[in-house]
C-alpha positions in Angstrom: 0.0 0.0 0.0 2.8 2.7 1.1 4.6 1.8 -2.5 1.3 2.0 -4.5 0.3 5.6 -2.7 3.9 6.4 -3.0 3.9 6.6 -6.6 1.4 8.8 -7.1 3.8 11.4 -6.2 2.5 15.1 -6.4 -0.5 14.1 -9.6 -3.8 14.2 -6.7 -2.8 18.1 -6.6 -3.6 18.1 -10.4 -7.1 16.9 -10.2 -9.3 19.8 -9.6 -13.0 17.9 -9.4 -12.6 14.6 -7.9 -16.2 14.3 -7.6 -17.5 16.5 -10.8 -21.1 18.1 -10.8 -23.5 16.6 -13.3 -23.6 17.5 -16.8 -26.6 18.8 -16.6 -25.3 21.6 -14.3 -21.8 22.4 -16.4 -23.5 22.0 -19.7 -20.3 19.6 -20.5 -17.1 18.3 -19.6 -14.6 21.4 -18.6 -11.4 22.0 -20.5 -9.1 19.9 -18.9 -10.9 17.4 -16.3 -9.1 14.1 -17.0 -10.7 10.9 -17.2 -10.5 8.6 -13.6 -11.6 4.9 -15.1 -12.1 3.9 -10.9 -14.5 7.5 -10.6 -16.0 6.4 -13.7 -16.7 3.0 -13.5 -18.6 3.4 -10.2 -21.0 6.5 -11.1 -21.5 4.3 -14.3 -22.3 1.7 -11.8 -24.8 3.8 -9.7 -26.4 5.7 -12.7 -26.9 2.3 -14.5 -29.1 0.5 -11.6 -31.0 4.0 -11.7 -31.6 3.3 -15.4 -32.3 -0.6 -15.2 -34.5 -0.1 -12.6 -36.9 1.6 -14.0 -36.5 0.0 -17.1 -37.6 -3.0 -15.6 -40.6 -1.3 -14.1 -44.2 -1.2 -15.2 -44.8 2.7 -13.6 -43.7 5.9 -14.9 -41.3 7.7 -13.0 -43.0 11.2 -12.8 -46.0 9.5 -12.0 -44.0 8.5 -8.8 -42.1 11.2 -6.4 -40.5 14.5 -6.9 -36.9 12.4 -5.5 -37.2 9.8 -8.3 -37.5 12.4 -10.9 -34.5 14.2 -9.5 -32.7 10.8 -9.0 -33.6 9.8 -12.6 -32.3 13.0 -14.2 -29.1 12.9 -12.0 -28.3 9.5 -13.3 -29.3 10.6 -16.7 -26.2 13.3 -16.4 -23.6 11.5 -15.2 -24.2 9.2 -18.5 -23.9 12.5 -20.2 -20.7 13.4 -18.3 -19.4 10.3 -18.8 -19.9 9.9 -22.7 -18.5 13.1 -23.2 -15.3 12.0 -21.3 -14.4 10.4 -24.6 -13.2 13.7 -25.5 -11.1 13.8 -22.3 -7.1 14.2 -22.2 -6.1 10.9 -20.8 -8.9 9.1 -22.4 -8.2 5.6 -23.9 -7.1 2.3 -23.4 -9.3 -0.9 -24.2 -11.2 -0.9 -20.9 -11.9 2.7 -20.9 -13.7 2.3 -24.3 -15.7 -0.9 -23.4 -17.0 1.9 -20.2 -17.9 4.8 -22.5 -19.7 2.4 -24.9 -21.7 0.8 -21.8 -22.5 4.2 -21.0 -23.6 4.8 -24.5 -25.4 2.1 -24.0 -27.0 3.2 -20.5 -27.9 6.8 -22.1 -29.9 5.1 -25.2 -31.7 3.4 -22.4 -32.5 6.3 -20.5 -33.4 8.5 -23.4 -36.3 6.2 -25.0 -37.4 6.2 -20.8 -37.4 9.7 -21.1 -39.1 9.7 -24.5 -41.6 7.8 -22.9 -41.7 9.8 -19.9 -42.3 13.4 -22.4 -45.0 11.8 -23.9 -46.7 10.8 -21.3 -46.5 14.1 -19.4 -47.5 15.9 -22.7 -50.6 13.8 -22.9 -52.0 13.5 -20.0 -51.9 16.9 -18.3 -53.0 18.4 -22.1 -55.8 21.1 -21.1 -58.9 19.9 -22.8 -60.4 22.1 -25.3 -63.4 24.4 -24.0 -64.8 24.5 -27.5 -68.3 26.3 -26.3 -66.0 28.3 -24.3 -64.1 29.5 -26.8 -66.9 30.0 -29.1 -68.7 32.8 -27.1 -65.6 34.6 -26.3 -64.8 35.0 -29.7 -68.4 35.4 -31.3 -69.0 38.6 -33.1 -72.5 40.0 -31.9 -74.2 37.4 -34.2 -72.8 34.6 -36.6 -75.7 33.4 -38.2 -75.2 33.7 -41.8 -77.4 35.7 -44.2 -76.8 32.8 -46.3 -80.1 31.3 -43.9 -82.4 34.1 -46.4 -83.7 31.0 -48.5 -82.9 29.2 -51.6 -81.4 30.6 -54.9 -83.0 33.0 -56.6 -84.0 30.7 -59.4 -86.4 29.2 -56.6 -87.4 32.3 -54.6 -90.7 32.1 -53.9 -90.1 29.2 -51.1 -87.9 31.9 -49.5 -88.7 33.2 -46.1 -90.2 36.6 -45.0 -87.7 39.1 -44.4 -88.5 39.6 -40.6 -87.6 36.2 -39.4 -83.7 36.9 -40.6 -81.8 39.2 -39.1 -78.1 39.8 -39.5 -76.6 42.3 -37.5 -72.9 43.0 -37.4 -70.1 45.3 -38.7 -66.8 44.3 -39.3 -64.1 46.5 -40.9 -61.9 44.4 -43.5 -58.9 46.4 -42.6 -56.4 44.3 -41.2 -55.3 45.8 -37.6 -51.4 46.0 -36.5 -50.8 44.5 -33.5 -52.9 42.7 -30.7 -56.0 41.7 -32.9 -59.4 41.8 -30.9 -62.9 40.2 -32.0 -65.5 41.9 -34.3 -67.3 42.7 -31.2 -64.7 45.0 -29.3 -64.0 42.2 -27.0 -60.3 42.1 -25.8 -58.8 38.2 -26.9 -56.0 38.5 -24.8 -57.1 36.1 -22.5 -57.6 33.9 -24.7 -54.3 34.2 -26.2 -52.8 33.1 -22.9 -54.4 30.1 -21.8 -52.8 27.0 -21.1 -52.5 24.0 -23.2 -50.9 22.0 -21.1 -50.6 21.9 -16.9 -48.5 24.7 -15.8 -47.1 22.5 -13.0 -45.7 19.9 -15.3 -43.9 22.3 -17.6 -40.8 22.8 -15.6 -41.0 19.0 -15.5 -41.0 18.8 -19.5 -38.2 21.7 -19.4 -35.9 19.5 -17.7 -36.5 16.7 -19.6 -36.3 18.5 -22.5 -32.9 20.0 -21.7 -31.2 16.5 -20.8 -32.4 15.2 -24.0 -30.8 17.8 -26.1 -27.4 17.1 -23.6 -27.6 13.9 -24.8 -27.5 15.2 -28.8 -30.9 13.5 -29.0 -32.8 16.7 -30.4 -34.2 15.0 -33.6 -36.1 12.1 -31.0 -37.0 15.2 -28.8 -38.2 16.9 -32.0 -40.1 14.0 -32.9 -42.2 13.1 -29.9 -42.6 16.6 -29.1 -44.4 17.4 -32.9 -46.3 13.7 -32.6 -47.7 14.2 -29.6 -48.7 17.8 -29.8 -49.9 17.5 -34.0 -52.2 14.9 -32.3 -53.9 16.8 -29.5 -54.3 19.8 -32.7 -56.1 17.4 -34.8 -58.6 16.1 -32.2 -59.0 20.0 -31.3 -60.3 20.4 -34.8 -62.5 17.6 -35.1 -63.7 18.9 -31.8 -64.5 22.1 -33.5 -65.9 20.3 -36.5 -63.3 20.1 -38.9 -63.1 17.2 -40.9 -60.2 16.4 -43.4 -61.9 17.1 -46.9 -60.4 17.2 -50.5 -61.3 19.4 -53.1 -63.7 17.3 -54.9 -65.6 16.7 -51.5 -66.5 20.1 -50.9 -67.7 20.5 -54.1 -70.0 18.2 -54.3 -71.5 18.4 -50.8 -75.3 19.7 -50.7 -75.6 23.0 -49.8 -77.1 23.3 -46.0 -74.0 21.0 -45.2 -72.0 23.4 -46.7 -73.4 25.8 -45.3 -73.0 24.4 -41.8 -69.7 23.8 -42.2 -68.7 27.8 -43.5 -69.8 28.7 -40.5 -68.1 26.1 -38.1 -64.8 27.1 -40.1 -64.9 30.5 -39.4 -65.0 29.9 -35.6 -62.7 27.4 -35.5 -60.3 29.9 -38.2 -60.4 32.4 -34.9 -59.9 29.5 -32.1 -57.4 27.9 -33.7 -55.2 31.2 -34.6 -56.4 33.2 -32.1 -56.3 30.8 -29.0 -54.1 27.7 -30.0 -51.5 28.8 -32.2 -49.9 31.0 -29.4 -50.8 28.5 -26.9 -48.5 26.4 -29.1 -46.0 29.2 -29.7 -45.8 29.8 -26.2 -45.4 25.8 -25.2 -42.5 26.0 -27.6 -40.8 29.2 -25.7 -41.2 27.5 -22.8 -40.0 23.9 -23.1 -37.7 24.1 -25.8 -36.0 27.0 -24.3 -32.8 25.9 -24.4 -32.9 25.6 -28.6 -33.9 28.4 -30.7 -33.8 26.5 -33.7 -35.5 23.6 -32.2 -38.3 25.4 -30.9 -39.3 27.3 -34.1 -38.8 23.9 -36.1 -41.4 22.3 -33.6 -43.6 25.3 -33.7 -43.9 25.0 -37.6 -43.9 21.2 -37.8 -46.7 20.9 -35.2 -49.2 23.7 -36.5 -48.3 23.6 -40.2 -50.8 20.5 -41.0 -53.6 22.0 -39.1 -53.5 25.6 -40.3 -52.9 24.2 -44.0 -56.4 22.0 -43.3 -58.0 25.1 -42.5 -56.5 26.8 -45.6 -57.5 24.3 -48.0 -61.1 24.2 -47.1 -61.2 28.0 -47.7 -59.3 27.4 -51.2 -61.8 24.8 -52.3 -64.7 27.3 -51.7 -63.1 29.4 -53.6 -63.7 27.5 -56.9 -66.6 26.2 -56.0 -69.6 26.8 -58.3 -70.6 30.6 -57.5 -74.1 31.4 -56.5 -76.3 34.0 -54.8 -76.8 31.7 -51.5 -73.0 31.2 -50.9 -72.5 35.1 -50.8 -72.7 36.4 -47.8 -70.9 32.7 -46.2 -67.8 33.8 -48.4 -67.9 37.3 -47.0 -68.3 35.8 -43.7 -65.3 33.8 -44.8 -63.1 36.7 -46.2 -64.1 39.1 -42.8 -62.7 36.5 -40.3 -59.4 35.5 -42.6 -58.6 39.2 -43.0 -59.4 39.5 -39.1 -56.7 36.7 -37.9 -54.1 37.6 -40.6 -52.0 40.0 -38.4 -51.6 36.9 -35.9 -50.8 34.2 -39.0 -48.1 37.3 -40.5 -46.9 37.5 -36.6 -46.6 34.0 -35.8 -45.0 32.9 -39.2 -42.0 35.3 -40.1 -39.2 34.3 -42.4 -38.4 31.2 -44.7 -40.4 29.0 -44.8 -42.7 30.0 -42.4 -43.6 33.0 -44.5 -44.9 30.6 -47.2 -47.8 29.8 -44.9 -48.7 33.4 -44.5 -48.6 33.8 -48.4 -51.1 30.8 -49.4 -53.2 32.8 -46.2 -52.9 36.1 -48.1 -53.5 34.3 -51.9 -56.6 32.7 -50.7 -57.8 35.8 -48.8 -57.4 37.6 -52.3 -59.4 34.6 -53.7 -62.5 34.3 -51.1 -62.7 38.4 -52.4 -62.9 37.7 -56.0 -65.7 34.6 -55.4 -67.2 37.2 -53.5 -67.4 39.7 -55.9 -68.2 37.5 -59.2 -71.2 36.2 -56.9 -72.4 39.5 -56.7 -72.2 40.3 -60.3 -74.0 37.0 -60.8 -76.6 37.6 -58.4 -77.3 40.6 -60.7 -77.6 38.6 -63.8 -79.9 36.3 -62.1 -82.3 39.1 -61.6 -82.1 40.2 -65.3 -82.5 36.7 -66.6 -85.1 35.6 -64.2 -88.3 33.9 -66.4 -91.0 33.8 -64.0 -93.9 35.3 -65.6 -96.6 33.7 -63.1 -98.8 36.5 -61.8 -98.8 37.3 -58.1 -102.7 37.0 -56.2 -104.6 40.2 -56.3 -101.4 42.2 -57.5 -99.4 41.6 -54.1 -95.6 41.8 -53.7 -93.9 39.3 -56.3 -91.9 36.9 -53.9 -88.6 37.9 -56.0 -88.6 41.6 -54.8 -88.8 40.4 -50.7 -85.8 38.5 -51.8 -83.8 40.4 -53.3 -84.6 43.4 -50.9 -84.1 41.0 -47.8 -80.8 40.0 -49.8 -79.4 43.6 -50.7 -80.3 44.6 -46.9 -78.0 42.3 -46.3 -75.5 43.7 -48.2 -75.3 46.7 -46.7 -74.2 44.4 -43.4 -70.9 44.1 -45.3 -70.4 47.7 -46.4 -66.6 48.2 -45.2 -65.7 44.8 -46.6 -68.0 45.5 -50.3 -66.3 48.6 -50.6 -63.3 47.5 -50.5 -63.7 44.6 -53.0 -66.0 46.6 -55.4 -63.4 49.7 -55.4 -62.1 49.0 -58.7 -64.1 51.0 -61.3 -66.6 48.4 -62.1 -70.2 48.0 -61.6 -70.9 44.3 -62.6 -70.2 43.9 -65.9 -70.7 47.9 -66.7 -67.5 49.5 -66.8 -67.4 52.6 -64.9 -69.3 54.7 -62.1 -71.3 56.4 -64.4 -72.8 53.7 -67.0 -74.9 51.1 -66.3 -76.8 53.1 -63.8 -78.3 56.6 -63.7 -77.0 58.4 -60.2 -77.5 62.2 -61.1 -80.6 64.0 -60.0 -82.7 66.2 -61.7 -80.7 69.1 -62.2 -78.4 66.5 -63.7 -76.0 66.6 -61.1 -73.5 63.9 -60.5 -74.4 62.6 -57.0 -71.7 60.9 -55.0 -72.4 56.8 -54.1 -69.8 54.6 -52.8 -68.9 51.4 -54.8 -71.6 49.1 -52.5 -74.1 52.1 -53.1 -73.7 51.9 -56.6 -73.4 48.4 -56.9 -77.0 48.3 -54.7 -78.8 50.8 -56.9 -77.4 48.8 -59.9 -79.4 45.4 -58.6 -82.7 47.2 -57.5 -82.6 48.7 -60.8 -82.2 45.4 -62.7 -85.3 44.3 -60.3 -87.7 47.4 -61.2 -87.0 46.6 -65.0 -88.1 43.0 -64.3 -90.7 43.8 -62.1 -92.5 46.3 -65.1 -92.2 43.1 -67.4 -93.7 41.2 -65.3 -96.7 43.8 -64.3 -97.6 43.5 -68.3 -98.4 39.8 -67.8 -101.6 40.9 -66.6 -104.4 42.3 -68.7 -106.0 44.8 -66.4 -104.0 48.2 -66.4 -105.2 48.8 -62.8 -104.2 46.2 -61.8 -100.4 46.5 -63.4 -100.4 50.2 -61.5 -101.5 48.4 -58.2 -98.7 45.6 -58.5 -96.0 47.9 -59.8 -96.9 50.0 -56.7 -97.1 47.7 -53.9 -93.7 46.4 -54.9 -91.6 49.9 -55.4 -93.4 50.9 -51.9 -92.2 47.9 -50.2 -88.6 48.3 -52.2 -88.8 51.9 -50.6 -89.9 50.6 -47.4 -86.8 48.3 -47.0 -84.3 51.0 -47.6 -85.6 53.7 -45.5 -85.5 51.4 -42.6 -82.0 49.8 -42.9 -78.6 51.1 -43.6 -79.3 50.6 -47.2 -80.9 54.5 -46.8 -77.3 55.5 -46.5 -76.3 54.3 -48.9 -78.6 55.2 -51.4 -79.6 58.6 -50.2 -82.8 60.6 -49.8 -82.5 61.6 -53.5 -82.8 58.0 -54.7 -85.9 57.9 -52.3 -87.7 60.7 -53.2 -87.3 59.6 -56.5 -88.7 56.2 -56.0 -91.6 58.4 -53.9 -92.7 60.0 -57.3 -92.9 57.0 -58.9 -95.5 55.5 -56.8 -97.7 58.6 -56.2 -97.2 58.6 -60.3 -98.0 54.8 -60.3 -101.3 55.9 -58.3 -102.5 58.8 -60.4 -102.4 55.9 -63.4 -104.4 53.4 -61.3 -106.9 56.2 -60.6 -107.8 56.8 -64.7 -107.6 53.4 -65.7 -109.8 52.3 -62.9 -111.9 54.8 -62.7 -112.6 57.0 -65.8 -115.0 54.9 -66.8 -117.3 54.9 -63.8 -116.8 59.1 -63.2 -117.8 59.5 -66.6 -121.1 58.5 -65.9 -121.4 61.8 -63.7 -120.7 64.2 -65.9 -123.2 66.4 -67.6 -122.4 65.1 -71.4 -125.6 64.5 -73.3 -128.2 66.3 -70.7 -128.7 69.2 -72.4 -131.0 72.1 -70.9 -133.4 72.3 -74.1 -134.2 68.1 -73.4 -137.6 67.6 -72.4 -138.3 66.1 -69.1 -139.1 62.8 -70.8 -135.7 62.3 -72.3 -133.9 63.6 -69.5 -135.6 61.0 -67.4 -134.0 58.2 -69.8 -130.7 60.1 -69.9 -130.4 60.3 -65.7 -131.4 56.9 -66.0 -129.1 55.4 -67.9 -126.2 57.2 -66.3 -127.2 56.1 -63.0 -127.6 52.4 -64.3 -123.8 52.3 -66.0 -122.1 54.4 -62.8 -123.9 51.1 -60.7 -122.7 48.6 -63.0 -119.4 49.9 -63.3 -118.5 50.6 -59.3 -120.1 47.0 -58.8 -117.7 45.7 -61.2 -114.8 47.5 -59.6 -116.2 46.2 -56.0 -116.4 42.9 -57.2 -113.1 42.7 -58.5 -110.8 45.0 -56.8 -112.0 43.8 -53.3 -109.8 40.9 -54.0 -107.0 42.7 -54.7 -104.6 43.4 -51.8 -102.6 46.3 -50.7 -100.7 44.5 -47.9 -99.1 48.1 -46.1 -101.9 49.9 -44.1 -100.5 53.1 -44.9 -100.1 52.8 -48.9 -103.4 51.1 -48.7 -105.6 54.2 -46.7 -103.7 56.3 -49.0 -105.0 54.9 -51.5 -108.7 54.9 -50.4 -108.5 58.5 -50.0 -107.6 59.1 -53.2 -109.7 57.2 -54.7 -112.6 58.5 -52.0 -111.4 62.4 -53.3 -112.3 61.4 -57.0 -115.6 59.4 -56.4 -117.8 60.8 -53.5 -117.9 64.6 -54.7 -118.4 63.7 -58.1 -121.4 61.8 -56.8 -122.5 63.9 -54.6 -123.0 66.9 -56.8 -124.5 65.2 -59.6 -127.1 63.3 -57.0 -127.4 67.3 -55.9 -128.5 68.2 -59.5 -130.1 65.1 -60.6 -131.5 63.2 -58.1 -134.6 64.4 -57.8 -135.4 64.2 -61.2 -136.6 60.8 -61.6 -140.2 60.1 -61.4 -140.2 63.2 -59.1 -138.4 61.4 -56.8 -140.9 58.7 -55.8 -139.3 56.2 -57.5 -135.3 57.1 -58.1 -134.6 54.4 -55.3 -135.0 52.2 -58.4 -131.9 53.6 -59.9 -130.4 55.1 -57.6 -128.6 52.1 -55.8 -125.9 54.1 -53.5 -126.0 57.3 -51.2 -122.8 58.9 -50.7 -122.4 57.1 -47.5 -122.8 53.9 -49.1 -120.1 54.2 -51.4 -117.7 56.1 -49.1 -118.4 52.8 -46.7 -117.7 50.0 -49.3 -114.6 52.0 -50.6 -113.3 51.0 -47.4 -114.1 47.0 -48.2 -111.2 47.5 -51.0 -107.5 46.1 -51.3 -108.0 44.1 -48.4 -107.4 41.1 -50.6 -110.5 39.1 -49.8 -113.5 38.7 -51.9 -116.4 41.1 -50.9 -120.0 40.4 -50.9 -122.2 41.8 -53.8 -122.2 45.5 -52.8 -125.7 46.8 -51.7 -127.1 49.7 -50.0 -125.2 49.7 -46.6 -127.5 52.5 -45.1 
């Protein structure tokens, strides 16, 4: 023993860390720590039974204490320490080779343990997905689509009345610069910070995370990191309703599916962006800390397939077959893209990330030209639509509720419109002054924005269709009374939506005229005939009383037959708005009763002396004024009689 201790002379004074601290603490071996095979061989020894121990266990060793953990990762680096002693001065030598490789062979144990371990951890304290949650925090003030109006316009008549669909939001397309917030004003930075995973087990992952990437094992870290967490992504979309769909599926699903879906993608667009891509972002900074490049590979590897399948469904509708129902879903589309574009430009910054952020922008640009060529083929319908079939009693033509429910609509989306219509072209007119006639009567140029014009354009297109249509009926009153019920209710609809400032109180008073001009009209076609019969034509004062009697006679006979004929037919007409309809009345009441008043004032006593002008004289001025009142109500009267 004295010879053996003897020869080490002066060399223990050389050794500066007999008993080294883990790797874990001095990231490494230190320039110039030599390698002691007797040191080595036993914390091989101890760190190994840590290893095969639980190797050989059924249990989980986080699922166990706080000490085994920190036992674990203590043998994990001093199999780190001792690996990198290979690059040690005094390293070599047969049996120092067969111990580095044994603790190579430790280490791969230990990191599939700890593989295991990650994985575990990462699953089973994930957060679970508060989809309803989620969804009310980020609603805008309503999310039902217009698209819900009715069916196509090729099939309007089984669409809805107007008051059973409201749509009530307004959402700038601008996209914001910094911290986005929801249509609604409601701050999402809540929401941008909730967990996806336990808070208390990320230190946990950290650590794990950092011995792994010690041990040079980043690509198996990279891997079970992305698996795990890509995993828990997809089952958050199907959560939110998201199924995998190619091209060709979306095209050919119905449309109320389709429908269904738009709408369950736009939520999930803003939950997933706005909610679990910086929940993701932030798992990334936080457990991969010790790796920039690491982190941002697993950040793109994880969300890339996810974001792309939310992409893709937004590029197939896109080319699917435009029409008029699928309008205001695409614009309901384009609103919340542009909306969670500042966080998709954010989160993804520089090659190749960037490349996400492009396809976001190219379909954006897309979703606004479907938008717009659905428009200018929702006008095009209107001019093209066939239906002649007369409407019952001259009532409002089921195509203008619809289009008047639909352009209401419109103006819902004016920020957005404007922006996508501000090119210089109105449909397929070219130019803000063709196509449709916006000066007033002094023939000056009156200032509409792109929607405005755009809206005036498609009522226009509908008054042109609605005169051809009023001449598919043979009774001229009757084409007045249709012509004005509609333009009324056309009026009616802009004057009590935002579609009034759009158009402007010139384009109403305009529109105002046209009706009291459409109700002069109904007035002498409808009633020349019978007023006629009051004038003093062909009783001349030299007639002798005997002639005069067969004159008063016959007048009085054709004024009866010709307001019983008007009572008979135009009680089943209808007027369906109170106002328009008393209006009406009046004027008609204004033509009728002091006419025949004055001429039963000058005549009426002259038949028979009066004893027997009962006999032709069928109505008092009462009676007529009260069945006036039976008119336009749309339901067929009695034969009109004496009422007093």
């Amino acid at each position: 023993m004295i010879r053996i201790l003897s020869g080490f002379d002066n060399r223990l004074s050389t050794i500066n860390d007999l008993f080294p601290p883990s790797a874990a603490d001095d990231g490494g071996n230190p320039d110039g720590d030599r390698f002691d095979p007797s040191e080595a061989e036993i914390r091989l020894q101890a760190a190994h039974k840590v290893v095969r121990f639980w190797d050989a266990s059924d249990s989980l060793v986080w699922e166990s204490s706080t000490e085994d953990a920190e036992e674990y990762l203590a043998a994990v680096g001093d199999l780190i320490r001792l690996v990198e002693y290979k690059t040690s001065p005094g390293f070599g030598g047969g049996s120092t080779v067969d111990l580095v490789s044994r603790a190579e062979i430790a280490l791969q144990m230990a990191m599939s343990r700890l593989e295991e371990e990650f994985s575990n951890l990462m699953v089973r304290h994930a957060v679970p997905l508060d989809s309803n949650y989620l969804s009310s925090s980020i609603r805008r003030p309503s999310l039902s689509f217009a698209s819900d109006i009715g069916e196509p316009i090729d099939d309007f008549e089984s669409s809805v009345e107007d008051e059973s669909h409201h749509h009530h939001h307004q959402s700038p397309p601008q996209q914001q610069e910094g911290s986005p917030e929801d249509r609604s004003g409601t701050s999402l930075a809540d929401e941008r910070c909730l967990d996806l995973i336990n808070p208390e087990v990320v230190p946990d992952l950290n650590a794990i995370a950092d011995y792994m990437l010690l041990a040079k094992y980043d690509r198996e870290l990279h891997q079970v990191f992305c698996t795990v967490r890509r995993d828990i992504l997809d089952e958050c979309l199907s959560i939110l309703g998201i199924d995998r769909m190619s091209i060709e599926e979306v095209q050919r699903i119905d449309w109320r599916m389709l429908n269904d879906k738009m709408k369950k993608w736009i939520q999930a667009l803003k939950i997933v962006v706005r909610v679990l891509l910086w929940g993701e972002k932030r798992l990334c900074d936080q457990i991969l800390a010790s790796s920039e490049e690491l982190k941002e590979e697993c950040f793109i590897e994880t969300v890339k397939g996810p974001v792309m399948q939310l992409l893709n469904f937004g590029d197939a509708i896109t080319i699917c077959q435009w029409s008029s129902e699928k309008l205001f879903g695409i614009l309901d589309m384009y609103e919340a893209l542009a909306d969670v574009l500042p966080d998709l430009q954010t989160l993804f910054v520089g090659d190749p990330k960037d490349l996400i952020c492009v396809e976001a922008e190219g379909i954006l640009q897309r979703l606004g030209e479907a938008a717009k060529g659905t428009l200018m083929g929702f006008g095009s319908a209107i001019q093209k639509e066939p239906s002649r079939k007369p409407t019952q009693g001259g009532e409002i033509h089921p195509m203008t509720r619809y289009v008047m429910n639909y352009v209401r609509l419109l103006a819902e989306y004016t920020n957005t419109l404007n922006l996508l219509l501000d090119d210089g072209k109105i449909g397929s007119d070219q130019g803000n002054g063709e196509g449709y006639d916006n000066r007033n009567s002094d023939g000056e140029n009156l200032e509409m924005t792109p929607l405005g014009l755009r809206t005036a354009l498609i009522i226009s297109y509908l008054e042109s269709n609605l005169d051809e249509k009023s001449k598919t009926d043979e009774d001229g009153a009757m084409q007045y009374v249709f012509l004005m019920n509609n333009i009324h209710y056309i009026v009616n609809k802009v004057k009590d939506s935002d579609l009034g400032k759009l158009l402007g109180d010139h384009w109403i008073r305009k529109r105002l005229v046209q009706i009291r001009q459409y109700a002069t009209n109904y007035l002498r076609t409808s009633w020349t005939k019978a007023l006629s019969c009051l004038k003093d034509e062909g009783i001349g004062s030299g007639n002798s009383s005997s002639v005069l009697k067969v004159t008063l006679k016959e007048k009085f006979k054709n004024f009866n037959l010709a307001f019983d004929e008007i009572y008979r037919v135009q009680t089943t007409w209808k007027v369906p708005d109170p106002q328009l309809r008393e209006e009406l009345r009046i004027s008609i009441s204004e033509k009728v009763i002091p006419a025949y008043r004055a001429f039963m004032g000058r005549y009426g006593n002259q038949l028979d002396g009066g004893r027997h002008g009962t006999k032709y004289i069928k109505y008092t001025s009462d009676d007529l004024e009260s069945l006036l009142s039976d008119l336009f109500e749309g339901v067929p009267g009695p034969a009109p009689k004496k009422k007093t």
